[in-house]
N, C-alpha and C positions, 0 to 999 in steps of 0.2 A: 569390904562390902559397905559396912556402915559411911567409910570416907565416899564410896562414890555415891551414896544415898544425900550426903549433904552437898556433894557436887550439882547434882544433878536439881536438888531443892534450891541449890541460888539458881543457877542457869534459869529456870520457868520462872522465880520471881523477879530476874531482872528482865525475862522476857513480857514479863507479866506489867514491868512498870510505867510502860508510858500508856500503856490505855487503861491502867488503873487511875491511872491520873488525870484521863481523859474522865472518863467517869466518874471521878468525883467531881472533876470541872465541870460536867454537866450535872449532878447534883445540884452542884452550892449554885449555878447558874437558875435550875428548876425550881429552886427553895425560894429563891427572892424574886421571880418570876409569881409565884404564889403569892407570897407575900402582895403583889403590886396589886395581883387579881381580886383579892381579900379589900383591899382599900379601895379599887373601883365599884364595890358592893356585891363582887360576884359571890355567892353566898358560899359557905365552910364545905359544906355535901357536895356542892358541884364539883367546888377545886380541887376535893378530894379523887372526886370518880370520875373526870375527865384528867388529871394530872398523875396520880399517884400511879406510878410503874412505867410511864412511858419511856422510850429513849431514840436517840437519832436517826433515823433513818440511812443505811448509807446509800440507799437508790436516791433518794432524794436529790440527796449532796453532787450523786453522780449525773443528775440530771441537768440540776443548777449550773454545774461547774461545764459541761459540754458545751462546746462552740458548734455551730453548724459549720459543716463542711464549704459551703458557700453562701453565697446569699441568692435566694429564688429571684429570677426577673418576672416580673408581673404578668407576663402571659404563661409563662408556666402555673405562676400561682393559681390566676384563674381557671387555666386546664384540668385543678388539680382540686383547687375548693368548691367550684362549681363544674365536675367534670358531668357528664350525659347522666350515668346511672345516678349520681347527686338529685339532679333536676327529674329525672321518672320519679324517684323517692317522694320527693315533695310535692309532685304532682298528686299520688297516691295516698300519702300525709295527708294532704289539704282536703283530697275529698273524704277521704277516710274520717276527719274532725271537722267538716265542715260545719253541722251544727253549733259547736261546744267554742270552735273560731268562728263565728260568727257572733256569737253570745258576748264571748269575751271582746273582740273586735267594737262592737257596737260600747261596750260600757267604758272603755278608755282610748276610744278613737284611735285607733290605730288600725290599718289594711290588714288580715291575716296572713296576705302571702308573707308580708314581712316578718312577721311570728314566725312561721313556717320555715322561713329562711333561717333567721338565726337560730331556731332550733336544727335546724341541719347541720349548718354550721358548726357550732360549738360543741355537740355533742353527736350528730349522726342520729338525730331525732328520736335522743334520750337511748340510743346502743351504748353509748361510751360516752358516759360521765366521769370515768374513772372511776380509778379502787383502792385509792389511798385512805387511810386515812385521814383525814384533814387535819387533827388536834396533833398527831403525830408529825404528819409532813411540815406544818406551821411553825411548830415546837422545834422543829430541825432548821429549818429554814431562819429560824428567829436565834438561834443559838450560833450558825454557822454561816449562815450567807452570807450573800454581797450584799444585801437590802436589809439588816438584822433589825433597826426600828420599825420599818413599815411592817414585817412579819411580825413582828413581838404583839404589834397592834393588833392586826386580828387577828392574832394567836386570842388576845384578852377577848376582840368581838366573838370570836368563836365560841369561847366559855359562856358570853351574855347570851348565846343563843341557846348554848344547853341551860340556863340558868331561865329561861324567861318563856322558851317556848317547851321547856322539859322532853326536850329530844333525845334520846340516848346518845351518849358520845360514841359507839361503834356504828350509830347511822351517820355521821356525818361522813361523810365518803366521797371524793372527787380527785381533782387532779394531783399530781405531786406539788405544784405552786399552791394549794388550798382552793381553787376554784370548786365550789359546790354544785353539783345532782345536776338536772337536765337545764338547767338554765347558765350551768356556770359562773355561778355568784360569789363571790369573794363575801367574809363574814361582816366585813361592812356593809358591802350594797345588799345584801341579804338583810341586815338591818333597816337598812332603808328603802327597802325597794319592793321586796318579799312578801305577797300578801295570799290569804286563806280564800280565796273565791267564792267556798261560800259560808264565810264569815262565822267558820266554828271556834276562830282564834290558832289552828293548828296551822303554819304555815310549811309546805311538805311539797320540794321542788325535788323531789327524789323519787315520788313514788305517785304523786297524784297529779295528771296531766294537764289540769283545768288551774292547779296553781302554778305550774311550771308558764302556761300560756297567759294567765292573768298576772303574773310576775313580772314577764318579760314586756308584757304591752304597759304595764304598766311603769315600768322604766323608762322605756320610749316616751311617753306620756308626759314623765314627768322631766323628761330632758328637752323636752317642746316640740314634740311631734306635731304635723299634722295631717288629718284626715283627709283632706282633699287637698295633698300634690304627693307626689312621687318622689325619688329620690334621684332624681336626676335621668340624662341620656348620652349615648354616643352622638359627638358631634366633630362636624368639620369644620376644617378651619382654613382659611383664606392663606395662599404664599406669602403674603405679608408680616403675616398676624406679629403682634408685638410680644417676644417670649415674656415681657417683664409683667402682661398680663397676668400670666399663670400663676394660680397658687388660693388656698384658700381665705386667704386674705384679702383679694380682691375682690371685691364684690360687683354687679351693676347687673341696670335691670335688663330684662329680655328683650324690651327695646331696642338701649343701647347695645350689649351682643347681635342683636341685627344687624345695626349698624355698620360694628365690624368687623361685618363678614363672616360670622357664626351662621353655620346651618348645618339642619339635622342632616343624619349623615347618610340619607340619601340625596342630598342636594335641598331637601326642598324647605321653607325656610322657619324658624323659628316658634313655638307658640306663640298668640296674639293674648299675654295673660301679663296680669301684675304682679309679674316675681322677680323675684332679685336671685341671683346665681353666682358662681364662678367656673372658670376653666381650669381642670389639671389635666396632667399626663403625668399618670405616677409610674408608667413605663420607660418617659424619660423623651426626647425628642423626637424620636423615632414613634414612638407607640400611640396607641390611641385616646383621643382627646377624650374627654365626657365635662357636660355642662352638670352643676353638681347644684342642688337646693336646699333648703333650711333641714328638710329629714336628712339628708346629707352629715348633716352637723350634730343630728341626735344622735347617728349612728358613730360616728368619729367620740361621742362624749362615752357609750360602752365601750368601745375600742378604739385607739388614735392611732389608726392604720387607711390610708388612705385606699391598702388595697383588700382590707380584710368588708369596708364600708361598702365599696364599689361592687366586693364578691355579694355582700347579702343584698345589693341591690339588682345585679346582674340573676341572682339564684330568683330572688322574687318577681322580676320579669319574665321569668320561664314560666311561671305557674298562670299567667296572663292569659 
């Protein structure tokens, strides 16, 4: 009896050994992780009570590690980010905050459909911001990923946030990649970008609507929005047209696309204004064309997805 009591004692500790040993690898990983935190100024109480007892996620991991099945074509995408009941939402949204986006709107120049939009967008107008942890999801991600410095990074901005705005580390709560509350701000652009609207110092993109919308305009803002143009149109384009045009690198003005042979896409022809533009088809040769402008480019600086820019601009023309 006794011999199979020590049989059975090795078998669970040799069962026991390699995630014992995972675990301490994430220990001594966590310890000097602190330590780093400790020297960037994040103060002893924070490190403690946002750090002390966390550990890996394995949803995370499982997340990270998943490949999409395929890659979406850009008119599904758009079927699917700006589908109908999308656009009634924001319709609904817009007037539902018309005041409060308007307020906001006016003080950092920015249109509120476009507010409207990427809060749709990103979060389903603050439905699903996600329920992650962020300090934990971060802390996995920066321990295991494929991206382990850029995570490790605002794993630290993370902590500066509880250390500076005295947030509780169980509110920070968003995606499994660390995107935070209704704005979906990563702990950097949250540093930089996140602001208390009405200037109590508490910045709170989770739970108060008026910082979630003065947040987001004010990113725009500061990525060089502006107030009076758009974010581009559907356009047509001439049998000729030269592909080597296309792309956002090229730029000229609406003149010159007059020129050649750019028109709106009902035929009829180009604004008579002093802007500079380019042509994509990020549907690919077949798909449809859109003249793109300088908001264009703010929107590509939050997200560098030519079809994720095109959807918040397509969504914000619904609410027109």
């Amino acid at each position: 009896m006794l011999a199979r009591r020590i049989v059975l004692a090795v078998v669970l500790l040799l069962a026991a050994g390699p995630a014992s040993a995972e675990d301490a690898d994430f220990a001594a990983w966590l310890e000097a992780l602190k330590q780093e935190a400790l020297a960037a100024g994040i103060q002893p109480a924070t490190v403690a009570r946002a750090l002390d007892g966390i550990e890996p996620i394995p949803r995370v991991i499982e997340l990270d590690r998943r490949q999409p099945e395929k890659v979406r074509t850009y008119e599904d995408y758009l079927e699917h980010v700006v589908s109908a009941d999308r656009q009634r939402a924001a319709r609904e949204q817009l007037a539902r905050n018309r005041a409060l986006l308007d307020a906001v709107g006016q003080r950092y120049g920015v249109q509120p459909r476009f507010i409207v939009a990427l809060w749709g967008i990103e979060t389903s107008y603050g439905a699903d911001p996600g329920r992650f942890p962020v300090i934990g999801a971060l802390a996995t991600l920066a321990y295991e990923g494929r991206r382990g410095p850029f995570f490790r990074a605002e794993l630290v901005n993370a902590l500066r946030i509880v250390d500076q705005d005295g947030i509780d580390p169980a509110e920070l709560q968003g995606s499994w990649a660390g995107a935070m509350g209704q704005a979906q701000f990563m702990p950097s652009t949250f540093l930089t970008y996140a602001v208390s609207y009405s200037g109590d110092g508490k910045r709170d993109i989770w739970h108060r609507r008026e910082d979630v919308f003065a947040s987001m305009a004010n990113y725009l803002a500061q990525s060089g929005w502006r107030a009076d143009q758009t974010w581009g149109r559907v356009v047509r384009l001439p049998a000729n047209f030269d592909a080597s045009l296309l792309g956002i690198g090229v730029t000229k003005t609406l003149k010159e696309w007059r020129a050649l042979g750019v028109r709106r896409s009902d035929g009829g022809p180009l604004p008579v204004k002093d802007l500079t533009a380019s042509v994509l088809r990020p549907g690919g040769e077949e798909g449809r064309a859109i003249l793109v402008y300088d908001n264009f480019r703010a929107l590509l600086k939050w997200n560098n997805s030519s079809y994720f820019a095109s959807a918040v601009g397509f969504l914000a023309d619904s609410m027109e």
